[in-house]
N, C-alpha and C positions, 0 to 999 in steps of 0.2 A: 240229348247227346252228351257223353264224357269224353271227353281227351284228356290221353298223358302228355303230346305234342303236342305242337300247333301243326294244323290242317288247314287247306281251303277246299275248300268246295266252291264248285262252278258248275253254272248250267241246271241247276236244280227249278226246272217248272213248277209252277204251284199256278193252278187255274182261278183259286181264291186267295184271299188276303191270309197271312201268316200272323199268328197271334206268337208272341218272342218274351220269352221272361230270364232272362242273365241271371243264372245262380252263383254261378263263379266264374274268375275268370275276368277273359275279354272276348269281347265278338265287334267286330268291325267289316267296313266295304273295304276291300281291296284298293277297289281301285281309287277313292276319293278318303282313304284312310280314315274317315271318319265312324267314331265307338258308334255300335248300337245302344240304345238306353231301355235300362230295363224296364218293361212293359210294353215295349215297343210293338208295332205293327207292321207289314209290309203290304205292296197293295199286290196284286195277281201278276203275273210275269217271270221271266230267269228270277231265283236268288242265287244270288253272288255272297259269300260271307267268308271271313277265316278267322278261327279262335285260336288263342294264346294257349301255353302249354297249361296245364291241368283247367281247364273250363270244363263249365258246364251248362245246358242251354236247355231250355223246354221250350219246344216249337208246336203247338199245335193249328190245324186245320180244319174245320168246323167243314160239315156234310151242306147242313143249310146254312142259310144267313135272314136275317131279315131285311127287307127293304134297305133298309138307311145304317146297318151297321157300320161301317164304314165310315160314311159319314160324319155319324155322331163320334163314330169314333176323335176323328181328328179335331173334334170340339173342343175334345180335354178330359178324357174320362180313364186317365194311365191309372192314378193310383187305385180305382175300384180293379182297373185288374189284375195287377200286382195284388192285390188283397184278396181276390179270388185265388191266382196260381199259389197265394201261399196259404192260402187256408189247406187248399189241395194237395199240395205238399205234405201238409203236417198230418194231415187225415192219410196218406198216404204211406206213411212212414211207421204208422203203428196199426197199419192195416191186418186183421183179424186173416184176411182169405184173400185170394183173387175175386171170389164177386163182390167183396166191399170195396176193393180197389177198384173196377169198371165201377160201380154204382158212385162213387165220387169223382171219375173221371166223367161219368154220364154227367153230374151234376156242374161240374167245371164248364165243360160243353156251354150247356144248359145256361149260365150264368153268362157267361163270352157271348155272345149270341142272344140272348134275348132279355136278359134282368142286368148288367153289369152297366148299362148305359146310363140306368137313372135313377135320382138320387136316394132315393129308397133300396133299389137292388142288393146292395151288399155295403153289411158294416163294416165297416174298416177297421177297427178293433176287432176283428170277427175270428182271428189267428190267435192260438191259447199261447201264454208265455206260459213254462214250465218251470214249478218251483226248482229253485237252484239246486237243492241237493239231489232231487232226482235227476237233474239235466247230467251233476256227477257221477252219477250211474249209469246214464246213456251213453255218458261220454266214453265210459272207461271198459262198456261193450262194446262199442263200436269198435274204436281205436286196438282194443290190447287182446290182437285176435286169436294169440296163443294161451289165452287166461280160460280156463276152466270155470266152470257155473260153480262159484261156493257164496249162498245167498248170507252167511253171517257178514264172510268179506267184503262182500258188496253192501251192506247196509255201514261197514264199520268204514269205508271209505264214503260212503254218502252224508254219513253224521246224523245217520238215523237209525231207530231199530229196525228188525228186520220186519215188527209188526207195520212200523208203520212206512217204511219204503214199499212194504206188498200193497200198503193201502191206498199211497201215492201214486203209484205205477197204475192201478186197476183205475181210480178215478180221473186219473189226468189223461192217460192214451188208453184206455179198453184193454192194456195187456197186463199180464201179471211178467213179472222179472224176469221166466224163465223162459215164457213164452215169446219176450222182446228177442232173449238171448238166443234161443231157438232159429228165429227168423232171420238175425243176423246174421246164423251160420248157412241159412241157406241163400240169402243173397250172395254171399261170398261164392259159394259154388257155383250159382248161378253166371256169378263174370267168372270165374276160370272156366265154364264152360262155352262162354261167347268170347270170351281175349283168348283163347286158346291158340297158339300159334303151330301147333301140330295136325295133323290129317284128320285123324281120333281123337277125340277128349276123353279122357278116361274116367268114365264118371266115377265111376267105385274108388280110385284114388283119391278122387279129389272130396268125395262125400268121408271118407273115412279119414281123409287130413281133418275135418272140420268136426271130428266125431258120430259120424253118424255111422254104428259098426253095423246096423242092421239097413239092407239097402231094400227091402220089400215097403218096411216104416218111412226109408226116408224117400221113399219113390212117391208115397202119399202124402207126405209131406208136404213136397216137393208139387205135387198136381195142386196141394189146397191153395199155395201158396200163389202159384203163377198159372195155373190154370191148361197145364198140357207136363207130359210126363218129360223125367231129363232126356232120354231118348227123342224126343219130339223138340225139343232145344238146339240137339246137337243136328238133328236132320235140315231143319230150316236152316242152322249156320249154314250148312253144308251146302246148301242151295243156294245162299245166298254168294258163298266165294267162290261156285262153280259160275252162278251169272256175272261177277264182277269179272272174271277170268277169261270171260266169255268177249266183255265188252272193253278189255283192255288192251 
């Protein structure tokens, strides 16, 4: 979950325990004020929660459990899953396709639930740090969203050449510079097609703000990346503020 606000939410059932990992931000109970801590847990029941303006929060929900997760849980086992949600994160973030993105959420899963309890499960160093000068090239996609791809510029602000920023880039996250850049832009389209506060999202405006003149390329694009076409995006929103509309 992202918010530009702060929000509460009330009354949200969850049949099983909630695994919580605080990215940004703050998350707190309403009613006893008290922060959530990152890595936190919740047990089965209402959750009650409200986050501070710009948060951000990963909530997952595991299908099964075993016997005693739970349990052990509460023994002391936060930071193995904090080391999990950010190994996941970062595997996440320079994900190739949507199946490598399910297959490390599979593996997340996977980890929460049955290997993150014991002491072998997962290494804690297990999250790559990013050399610095590449990290100033992620930074300076991410952020400077009106900058066009000119791979000299981007190695002469990294303080590298451009051999070896394509080299850093391919061995530290699987992508190469343009292909990071690529992605970026379609994240971006992707929230203006769910923040969208209009009826229609107009997909072809918003893919051709972000440079994408050919909308057949970036409709494939667009499927490798998140696994259903922008069309199929905007149908679900659409579902989704018809049922909230419904139950308001």
């Amino acid at each position: 979950m992202r918010v530009s606000r702060p929000i509460t939410v009330n009354g949200w059932h969850a049949s099983k325990p909630v695994w919580l990992r605080i990215l940004n931000g703050g998350m707190q109970s309403p009613d006893e004020g008290i922060p959530f801590a990152p890595g936190d847990a919740r047990s089965p029941g209402s959750l009650t929660f409200q986050l501070s303006a710009d948060s951000q929060v990963a909530l997952v929900i595991p299908r099964e459990w075993s016997g005693d997760a739970e349990t052990e849980w509460r023994r002391g086992s936060r930071s193995r899953i904090c080391a999990l949600f950010d190994r996941f994160l970062f595997q996440v973030a320079f994900a190739r396709s949507h199946a490598q993105s399910v297959a490390s959420a599979r593996k997340l899963i996977n980890g929460l639930v049955r290997n993150s309890l014991s002491e072998e499960g997962v290494d804690l160093c297990c999250v790559p740090t990013l050399d610095r000068r590449l990290q100033r090239a992620i930074e300076k996609i991410e952020q400077e969203s009106d900058w066009e791809f000119d791979l000299p510029q981007l190695a002469r602000h990294s303080g590298v050449s451009e051999r070896n920023l394509y080299y850093l880039m391919r061995r530290e996250t699987g992508l190469t510079p343009y292909r990071f850049y690529q992605r970026c832009r379609l994240i971006r389209v992707r929230r203006r097609l769910v923040d969208c506060q209009c009826d229609i999202p107009h997909i072809s405006w918003y893919a051709a703000d972000e440079g994408f003149s050919h909308l057949g390329r970036f409709a494939a694009l667009y499927r490798e990346h998140f696994g259903e076409l922008p069309s199929q995006t905007v149908q679900w929103r659409r579902s989704l503020l018809e049922t909230t509309s419904a139950f308001a």
